[in-house]
VEXBA-349811 format. One line per field, with one value per residue: residue number from 1; x, y, z of N, C-alpha, C, CB in turn. Coordinates in steps of 0.02 Angstrom, whole numbers, plus 50000, padded with zeros to 5 digits. Glycine has a CB too. Example, Ala and Ser with C-alpha at 12.3 -4.5 7.8 and 13.67 -1.06 7.14 Angstrom:
REM VEXBA-349811
i [1 / 2]
n_c1 [50660 / 50642]
n_c2 [49716 / 49888]
n_c3 [50390 / 50354]
ca_c1 [50615 / 50684]
ca_c2 [49775 / 49947]
ca_c3 [50390 / 50357]
c_c1 [50660 / 50645]
c_c2 [49835 / 50002]
c_c3 [50390 / 50394]
cb_c1 [50565 / 50704]
cb_c2 [49776 / 49970]
cb_c3 [50452 / 50286]
REM end
This chain:
REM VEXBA-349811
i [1 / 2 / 3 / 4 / 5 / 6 / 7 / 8 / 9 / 10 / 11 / 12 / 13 / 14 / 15 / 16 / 17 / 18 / 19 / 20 / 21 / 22 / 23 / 24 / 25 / 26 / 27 / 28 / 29 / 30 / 31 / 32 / 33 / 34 / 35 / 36 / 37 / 38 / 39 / 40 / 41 / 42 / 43 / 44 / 45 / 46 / 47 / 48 / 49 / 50 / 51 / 52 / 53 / 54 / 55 / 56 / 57 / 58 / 59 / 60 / 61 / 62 / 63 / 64 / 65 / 66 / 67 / 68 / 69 / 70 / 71 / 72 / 73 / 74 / 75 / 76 / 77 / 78 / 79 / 80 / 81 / 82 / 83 / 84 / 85 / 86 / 87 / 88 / 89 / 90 / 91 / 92 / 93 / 94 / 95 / 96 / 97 / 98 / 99 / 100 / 101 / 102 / 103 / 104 / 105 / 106 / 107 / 108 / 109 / 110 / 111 / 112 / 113 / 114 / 115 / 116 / 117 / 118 / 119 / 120 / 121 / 122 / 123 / 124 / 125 / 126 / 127 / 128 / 129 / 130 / 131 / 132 / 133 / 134 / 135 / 136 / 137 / 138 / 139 / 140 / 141 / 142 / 143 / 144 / 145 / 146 / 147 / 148 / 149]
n_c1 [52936 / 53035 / 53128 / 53136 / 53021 / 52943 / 52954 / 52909 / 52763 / 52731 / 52755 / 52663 / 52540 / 52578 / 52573 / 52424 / 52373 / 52414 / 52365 / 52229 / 52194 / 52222 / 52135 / 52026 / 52068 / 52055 / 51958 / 51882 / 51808 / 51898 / 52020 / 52110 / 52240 / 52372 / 52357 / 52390 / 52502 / 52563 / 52544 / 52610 / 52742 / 52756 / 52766 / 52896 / 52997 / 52997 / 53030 / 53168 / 53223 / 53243 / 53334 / 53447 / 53470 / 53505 / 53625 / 53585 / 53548 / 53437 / 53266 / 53177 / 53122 / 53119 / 52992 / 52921 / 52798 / 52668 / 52557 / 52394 / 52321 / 52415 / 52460 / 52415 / 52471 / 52623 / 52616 / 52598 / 52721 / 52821 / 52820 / 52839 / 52978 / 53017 / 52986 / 53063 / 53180 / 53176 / 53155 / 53267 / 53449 / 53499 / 53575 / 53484 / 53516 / 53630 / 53738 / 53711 / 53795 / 53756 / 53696 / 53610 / 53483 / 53549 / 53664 / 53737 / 53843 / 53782 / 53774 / 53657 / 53550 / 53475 / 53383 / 53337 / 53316 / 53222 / 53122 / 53100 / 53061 / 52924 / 52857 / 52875 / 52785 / 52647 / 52663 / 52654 / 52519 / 52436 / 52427 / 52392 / 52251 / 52213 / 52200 / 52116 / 52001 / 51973 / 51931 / 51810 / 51796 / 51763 / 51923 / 52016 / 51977 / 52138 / 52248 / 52347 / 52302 / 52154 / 52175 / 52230 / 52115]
n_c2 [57691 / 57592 / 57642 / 57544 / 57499 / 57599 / 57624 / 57515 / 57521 / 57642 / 57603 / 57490 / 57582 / 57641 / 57549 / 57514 / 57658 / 57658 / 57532 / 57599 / 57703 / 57618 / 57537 / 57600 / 57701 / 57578 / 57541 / 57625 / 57698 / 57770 / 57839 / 57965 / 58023 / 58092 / 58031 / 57902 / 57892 / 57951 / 57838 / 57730 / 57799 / 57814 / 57672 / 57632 / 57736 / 57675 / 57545 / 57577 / 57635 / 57543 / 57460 / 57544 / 57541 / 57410 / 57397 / 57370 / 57349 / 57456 / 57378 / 57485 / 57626 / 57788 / 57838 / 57750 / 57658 / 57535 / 57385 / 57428 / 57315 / 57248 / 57310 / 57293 / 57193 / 57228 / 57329 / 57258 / 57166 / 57264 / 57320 / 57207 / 57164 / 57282 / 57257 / 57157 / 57184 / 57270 / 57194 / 57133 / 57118 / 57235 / 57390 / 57531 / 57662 / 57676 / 57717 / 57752 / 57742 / 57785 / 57826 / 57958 / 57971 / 58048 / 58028 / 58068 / 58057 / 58033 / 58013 / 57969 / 57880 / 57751 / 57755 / 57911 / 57860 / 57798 / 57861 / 57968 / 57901 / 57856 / 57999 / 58045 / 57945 / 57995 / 58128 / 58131 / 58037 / 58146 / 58230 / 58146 / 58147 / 58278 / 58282 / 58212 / 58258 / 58360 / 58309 / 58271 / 58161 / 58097 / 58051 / 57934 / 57951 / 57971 / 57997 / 57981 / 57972 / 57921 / 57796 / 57759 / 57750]
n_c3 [62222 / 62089 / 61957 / 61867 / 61892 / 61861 / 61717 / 61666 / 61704 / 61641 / 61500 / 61491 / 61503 / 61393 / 61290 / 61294 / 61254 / 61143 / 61087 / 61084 / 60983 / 60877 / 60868 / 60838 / 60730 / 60629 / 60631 / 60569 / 60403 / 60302 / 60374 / 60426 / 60312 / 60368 / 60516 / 60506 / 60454 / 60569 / 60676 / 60611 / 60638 / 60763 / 60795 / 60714 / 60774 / 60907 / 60890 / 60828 / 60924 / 61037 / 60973 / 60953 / 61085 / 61096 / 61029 / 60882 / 60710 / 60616 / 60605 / 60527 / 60429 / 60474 / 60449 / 60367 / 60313 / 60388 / 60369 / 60400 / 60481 / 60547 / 60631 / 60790 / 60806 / 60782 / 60897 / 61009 / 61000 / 61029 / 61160 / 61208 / 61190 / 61249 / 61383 / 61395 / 61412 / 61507 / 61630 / 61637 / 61688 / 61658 / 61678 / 61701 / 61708 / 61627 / 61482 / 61309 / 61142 / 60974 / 60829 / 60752 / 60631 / 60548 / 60533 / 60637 / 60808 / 60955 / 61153 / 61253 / 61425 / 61461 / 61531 / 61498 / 61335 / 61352 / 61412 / 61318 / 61213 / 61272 / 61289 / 61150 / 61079 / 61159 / 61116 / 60970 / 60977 / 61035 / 60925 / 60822 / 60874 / 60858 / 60720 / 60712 / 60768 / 60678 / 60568 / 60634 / 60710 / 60853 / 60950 / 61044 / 61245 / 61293 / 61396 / 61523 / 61658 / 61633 / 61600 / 61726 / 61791]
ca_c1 [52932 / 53089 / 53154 / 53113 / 52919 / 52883 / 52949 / 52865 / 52684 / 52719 / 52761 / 52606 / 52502 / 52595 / 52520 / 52343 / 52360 / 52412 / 52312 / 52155 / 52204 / 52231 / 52051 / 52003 / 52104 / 52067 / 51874 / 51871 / 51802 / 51939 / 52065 / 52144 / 52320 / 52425 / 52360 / 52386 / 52570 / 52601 / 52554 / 52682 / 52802 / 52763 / 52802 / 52967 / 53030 / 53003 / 53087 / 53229 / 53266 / 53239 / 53398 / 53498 / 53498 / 53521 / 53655 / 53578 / 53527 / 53354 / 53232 / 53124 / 53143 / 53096 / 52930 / 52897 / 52734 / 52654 / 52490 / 52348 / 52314 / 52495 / 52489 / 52412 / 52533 / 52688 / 52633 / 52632 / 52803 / 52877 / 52814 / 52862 / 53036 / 53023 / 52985 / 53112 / 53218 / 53151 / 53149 / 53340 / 53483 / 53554 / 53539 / 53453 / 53581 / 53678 / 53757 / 53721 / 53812 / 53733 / 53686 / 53541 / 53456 / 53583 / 53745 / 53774 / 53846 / 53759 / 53747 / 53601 / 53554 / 53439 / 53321 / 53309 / 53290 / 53143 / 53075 / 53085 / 53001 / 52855 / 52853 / 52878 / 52710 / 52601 / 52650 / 52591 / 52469 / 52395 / 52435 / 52317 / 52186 / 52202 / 52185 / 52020 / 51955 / 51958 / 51882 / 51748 / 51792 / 51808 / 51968 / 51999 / 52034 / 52198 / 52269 / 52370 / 52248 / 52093 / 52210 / 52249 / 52032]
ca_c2 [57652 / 57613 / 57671 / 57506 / 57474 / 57650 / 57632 / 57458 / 57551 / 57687 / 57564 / 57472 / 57629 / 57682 / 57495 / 57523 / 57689 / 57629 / 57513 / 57628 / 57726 / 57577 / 57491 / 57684 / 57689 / 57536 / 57541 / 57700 / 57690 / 57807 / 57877 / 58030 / 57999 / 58094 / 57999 / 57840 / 57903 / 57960 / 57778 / 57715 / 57825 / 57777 / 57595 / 57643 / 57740 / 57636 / 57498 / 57612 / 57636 / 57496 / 57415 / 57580 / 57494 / 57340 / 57382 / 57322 / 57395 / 57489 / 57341 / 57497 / 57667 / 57815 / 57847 / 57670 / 57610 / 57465 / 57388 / 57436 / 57254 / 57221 / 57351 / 57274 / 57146 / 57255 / 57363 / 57210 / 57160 / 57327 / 57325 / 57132 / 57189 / 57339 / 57250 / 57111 / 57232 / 57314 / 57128 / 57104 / 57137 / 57282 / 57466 / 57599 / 57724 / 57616 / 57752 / 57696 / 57782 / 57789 / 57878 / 57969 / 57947 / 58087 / 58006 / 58125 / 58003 / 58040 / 57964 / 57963 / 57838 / 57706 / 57813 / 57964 / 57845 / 57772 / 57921 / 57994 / 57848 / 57863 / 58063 / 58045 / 57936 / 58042 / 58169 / 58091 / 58024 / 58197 / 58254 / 58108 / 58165 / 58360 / 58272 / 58150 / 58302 / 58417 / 58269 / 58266 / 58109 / 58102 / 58004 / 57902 / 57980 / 57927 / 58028 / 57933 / 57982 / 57878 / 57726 / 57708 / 57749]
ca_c3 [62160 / 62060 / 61885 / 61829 / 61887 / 61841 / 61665 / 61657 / 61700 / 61593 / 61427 / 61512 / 61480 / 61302 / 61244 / 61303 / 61224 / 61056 / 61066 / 61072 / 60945 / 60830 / 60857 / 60809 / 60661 / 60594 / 60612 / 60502 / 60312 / 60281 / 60427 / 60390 / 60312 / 60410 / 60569 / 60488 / 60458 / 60629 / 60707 / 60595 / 60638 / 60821 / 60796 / 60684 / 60826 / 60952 / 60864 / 60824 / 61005 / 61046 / 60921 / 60975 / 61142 / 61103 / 60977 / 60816 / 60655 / 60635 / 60538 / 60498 / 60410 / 60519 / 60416 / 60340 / 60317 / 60397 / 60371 / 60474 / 60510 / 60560 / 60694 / 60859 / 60817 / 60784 / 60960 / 61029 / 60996 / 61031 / 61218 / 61245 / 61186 / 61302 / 61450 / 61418 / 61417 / 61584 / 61656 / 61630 / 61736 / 61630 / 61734 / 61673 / 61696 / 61577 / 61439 / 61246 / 61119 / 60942 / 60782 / 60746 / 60562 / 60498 / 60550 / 60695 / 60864 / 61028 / 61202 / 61329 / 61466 / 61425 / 61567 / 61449 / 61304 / 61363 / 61450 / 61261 / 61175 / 61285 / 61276 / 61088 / 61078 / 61167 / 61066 / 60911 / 60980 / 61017 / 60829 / 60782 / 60906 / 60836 / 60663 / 60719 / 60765 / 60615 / 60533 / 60637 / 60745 / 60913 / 60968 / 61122 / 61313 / 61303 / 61450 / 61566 / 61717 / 61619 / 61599 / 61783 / 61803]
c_c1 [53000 / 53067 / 53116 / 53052 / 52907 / 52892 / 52903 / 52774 / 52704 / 52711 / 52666 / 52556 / 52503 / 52569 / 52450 / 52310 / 52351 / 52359 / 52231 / 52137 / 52211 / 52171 / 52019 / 51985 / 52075 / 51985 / 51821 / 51856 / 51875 / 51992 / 52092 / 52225 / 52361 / 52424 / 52367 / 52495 / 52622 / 52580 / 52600 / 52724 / 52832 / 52793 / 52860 / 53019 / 53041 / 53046 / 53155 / 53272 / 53287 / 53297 / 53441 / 53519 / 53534 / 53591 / 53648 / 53547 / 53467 / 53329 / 53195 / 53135 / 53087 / 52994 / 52911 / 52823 / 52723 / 52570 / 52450 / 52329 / 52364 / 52480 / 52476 / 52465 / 52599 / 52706 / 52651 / 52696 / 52833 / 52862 / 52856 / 52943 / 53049 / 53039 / 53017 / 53161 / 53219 / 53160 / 53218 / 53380 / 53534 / 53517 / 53518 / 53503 / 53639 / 53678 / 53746 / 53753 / 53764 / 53714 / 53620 / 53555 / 53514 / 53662 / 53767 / 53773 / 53834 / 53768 / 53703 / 53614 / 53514 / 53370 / 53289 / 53297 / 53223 / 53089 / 53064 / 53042 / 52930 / 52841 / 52837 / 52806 / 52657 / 52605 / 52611 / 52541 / 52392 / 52386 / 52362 / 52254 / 52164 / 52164 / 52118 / 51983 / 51914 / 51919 / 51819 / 51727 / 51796 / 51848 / 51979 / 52023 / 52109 / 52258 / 52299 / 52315 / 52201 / 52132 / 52196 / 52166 / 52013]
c_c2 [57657 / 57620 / 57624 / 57482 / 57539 / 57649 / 57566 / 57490 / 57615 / 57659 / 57499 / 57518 / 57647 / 57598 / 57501 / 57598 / 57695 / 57593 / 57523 / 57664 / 57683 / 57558 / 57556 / 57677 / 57649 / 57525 / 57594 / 57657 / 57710 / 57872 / 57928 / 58015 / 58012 / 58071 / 57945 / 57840 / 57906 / 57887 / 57754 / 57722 / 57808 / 57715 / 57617 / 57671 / 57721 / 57592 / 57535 / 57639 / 57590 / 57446 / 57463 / 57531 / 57443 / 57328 / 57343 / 57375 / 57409 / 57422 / 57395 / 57567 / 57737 / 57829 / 57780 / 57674 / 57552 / 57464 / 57392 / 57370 / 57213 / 57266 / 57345 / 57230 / 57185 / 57296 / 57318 / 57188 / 57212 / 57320 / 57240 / 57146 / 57225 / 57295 / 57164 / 57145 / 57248 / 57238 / 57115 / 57141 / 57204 / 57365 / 57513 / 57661 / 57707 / 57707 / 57716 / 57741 / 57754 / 57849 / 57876 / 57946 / 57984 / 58069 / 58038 / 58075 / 58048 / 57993 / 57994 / 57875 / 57813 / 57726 / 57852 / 57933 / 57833 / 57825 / 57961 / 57976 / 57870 / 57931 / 58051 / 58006 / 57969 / 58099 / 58178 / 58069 / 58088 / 58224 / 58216 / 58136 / 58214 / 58327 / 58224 / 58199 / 58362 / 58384 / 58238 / 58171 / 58108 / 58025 / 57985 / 57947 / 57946 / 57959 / 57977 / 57899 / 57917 / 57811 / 57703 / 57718 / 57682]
c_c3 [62125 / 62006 / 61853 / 61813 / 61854 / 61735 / 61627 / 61661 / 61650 / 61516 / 61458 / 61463 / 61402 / 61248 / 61248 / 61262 / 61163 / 61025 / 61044 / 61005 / 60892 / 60819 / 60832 / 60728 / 60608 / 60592 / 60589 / 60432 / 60289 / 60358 / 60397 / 60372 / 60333 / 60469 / 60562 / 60482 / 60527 / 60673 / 60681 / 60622 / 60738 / 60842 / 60765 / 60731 / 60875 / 60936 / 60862 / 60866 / 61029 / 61027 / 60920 / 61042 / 61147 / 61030 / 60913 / 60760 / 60643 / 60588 / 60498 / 60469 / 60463 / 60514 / 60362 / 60349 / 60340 / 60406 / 60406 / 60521 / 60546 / 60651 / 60769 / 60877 / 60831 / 60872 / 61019 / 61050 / 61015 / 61112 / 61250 / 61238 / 61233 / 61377 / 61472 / 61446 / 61493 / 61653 / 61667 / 61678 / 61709 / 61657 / 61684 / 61658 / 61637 / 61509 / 61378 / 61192 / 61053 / 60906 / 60739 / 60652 / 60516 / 60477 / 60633 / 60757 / 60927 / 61083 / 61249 / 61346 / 61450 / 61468 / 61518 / 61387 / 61301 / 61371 / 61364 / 61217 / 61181 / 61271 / 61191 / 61063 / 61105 / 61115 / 61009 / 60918 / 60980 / 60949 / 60798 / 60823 / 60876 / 60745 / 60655 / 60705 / 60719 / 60567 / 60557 / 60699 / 60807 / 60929 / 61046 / 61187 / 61316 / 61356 / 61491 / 61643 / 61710 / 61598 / 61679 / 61822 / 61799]
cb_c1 [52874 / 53142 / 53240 / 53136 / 52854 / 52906 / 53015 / 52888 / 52643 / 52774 / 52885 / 52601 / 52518 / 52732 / 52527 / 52327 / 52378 / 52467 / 52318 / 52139 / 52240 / 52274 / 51999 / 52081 / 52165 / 52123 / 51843 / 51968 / 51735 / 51884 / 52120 / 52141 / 52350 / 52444 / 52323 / 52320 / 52573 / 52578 / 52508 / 52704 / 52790 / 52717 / 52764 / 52964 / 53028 / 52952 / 53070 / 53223 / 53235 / 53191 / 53382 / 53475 / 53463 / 53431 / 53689 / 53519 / 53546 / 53323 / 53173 / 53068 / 53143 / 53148 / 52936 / 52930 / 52714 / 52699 / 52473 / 52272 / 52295 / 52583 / 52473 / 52350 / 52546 / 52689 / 52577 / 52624 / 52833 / 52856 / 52728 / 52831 / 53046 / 52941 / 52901 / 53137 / 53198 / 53029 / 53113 / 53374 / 53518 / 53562 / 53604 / 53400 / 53632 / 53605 / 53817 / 53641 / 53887 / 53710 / 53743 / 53509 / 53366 / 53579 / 53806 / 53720 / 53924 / 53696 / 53800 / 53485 / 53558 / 53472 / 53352 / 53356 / 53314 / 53136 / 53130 / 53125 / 53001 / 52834 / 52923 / 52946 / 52699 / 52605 / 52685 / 52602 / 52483 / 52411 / 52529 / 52314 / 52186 / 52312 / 52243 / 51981 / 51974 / 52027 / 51911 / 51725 / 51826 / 51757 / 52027 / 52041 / 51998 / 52229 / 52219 / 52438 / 52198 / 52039 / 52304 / 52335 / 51987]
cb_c2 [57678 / 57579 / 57672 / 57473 / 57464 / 57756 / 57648 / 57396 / 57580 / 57735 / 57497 / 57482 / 57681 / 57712 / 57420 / 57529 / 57711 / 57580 / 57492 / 57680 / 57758 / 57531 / 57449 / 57749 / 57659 / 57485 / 57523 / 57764 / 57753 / 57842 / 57837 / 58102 / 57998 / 58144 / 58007 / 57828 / 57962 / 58038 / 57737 / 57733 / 57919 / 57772 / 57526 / 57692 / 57765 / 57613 / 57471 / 57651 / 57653 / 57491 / 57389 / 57660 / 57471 / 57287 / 57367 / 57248 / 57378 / 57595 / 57277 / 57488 / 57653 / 57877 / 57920 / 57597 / 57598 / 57432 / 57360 / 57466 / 57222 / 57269 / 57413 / 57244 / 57102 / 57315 / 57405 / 57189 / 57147 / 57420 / 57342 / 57046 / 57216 / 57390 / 57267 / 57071 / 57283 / 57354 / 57076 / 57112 / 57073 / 57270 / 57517 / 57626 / 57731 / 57496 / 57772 / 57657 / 57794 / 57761 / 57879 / 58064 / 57974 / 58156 / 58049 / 58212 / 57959 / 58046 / 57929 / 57984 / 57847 / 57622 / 57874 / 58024 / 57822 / 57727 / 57984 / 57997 / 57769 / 57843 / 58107 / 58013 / 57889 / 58064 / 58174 / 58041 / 57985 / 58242 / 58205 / 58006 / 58179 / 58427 / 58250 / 58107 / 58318 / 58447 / 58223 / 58270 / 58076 / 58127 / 58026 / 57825 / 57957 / 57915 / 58065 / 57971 / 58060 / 57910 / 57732 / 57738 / 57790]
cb_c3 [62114 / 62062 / 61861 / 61837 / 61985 / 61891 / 61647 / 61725 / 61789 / 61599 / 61416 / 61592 / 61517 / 61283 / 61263 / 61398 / 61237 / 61040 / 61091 / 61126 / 60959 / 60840 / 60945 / 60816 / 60672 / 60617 / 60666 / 60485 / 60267 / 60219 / 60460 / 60448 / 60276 / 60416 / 60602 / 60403 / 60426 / 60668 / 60709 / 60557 / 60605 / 60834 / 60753 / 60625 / 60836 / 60970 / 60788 / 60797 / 61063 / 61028 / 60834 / 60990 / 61169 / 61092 / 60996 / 60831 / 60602 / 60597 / 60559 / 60543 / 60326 / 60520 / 60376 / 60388 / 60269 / 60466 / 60356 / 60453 / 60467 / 60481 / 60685 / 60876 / 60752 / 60712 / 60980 / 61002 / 60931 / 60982 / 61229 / 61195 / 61137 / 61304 / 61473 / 61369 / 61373 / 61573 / 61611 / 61554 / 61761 / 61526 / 61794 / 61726 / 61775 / 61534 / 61452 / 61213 / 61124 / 60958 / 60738 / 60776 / 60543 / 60523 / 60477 / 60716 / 60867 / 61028 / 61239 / 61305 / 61520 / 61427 / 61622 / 61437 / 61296 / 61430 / 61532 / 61238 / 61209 / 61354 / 61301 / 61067 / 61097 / 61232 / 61050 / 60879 / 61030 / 61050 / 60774 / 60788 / 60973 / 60832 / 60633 / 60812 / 60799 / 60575 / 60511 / 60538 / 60729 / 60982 / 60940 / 61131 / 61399 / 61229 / 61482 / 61588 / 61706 / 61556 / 61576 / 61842 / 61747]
REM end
């Protein structure tokens, strides 16, 4: 399998995951607010890689708010972006330089970007699970495994 199908099924998976977690979310009386924060912060970073790559300026602030009703849409868009991206003739190994939120200039490969993105959503995504749970919810299998089930 190359670089490029596997990061294409992995951003595959990190939409079907979001997505579960959103129809969750959003068919709560009352979601817990810091799991309502960390989907945000999911879409904000994504985007924010996303316009490192592509050399452009963040639209979104790392912790922004966006409305719950916005957000199948916004995950939406962040994957169709992704996998233009992944679609195009520009290599993976490709170096990007850029500066994090503090000012400080880094470079990785547009590999380890991605591979971070998705890492960086599971993460959060578990956070919100730990936080369903203390409230008594149970949150979705969202394991990679029960995707490709």
């Amino acid at each position: 399998m190359s670089s490029t199908h596997l990061f294409q099924e992995l951003f595959n998976y990190n939409k079907h995951a979001n997505e579960q977690f959103i129809k969750l979310l959003t068919s709560l009386e009352s979601a817990p607010k810091k799991a309502i924060g960390f989907i945000d912060h999911i879409f904000n970073a994504h985007q924010i890689w996303l316009n490192r790559i592509q050399m452009e300026e963040p639209n979104f602030g790392v912790w922004q708010s966006h409305q719950p009703d916005h957000w199948l849409e916004l995950n939406a868009q962040l994957y169709q972006r992704t996998q233009t991206y992944l679609n195009s003739d520009r290599a993976l190994d490709n170096i990007i330089t850029y500066q994090n939120s503090k000012g400080r200039s880094f470079s990785n490969s547009i590999q380890d970007i991605y591979f971070h993105v998705i890492n960086h959503s599971t993460h959060h995504r578990s956070q919100i699970a730990l936080l369903l749970r203390q409230n008594k919810i149970i949150p979705p299998a969202s394991d990679y495994i029960f995707y490709k089930r």
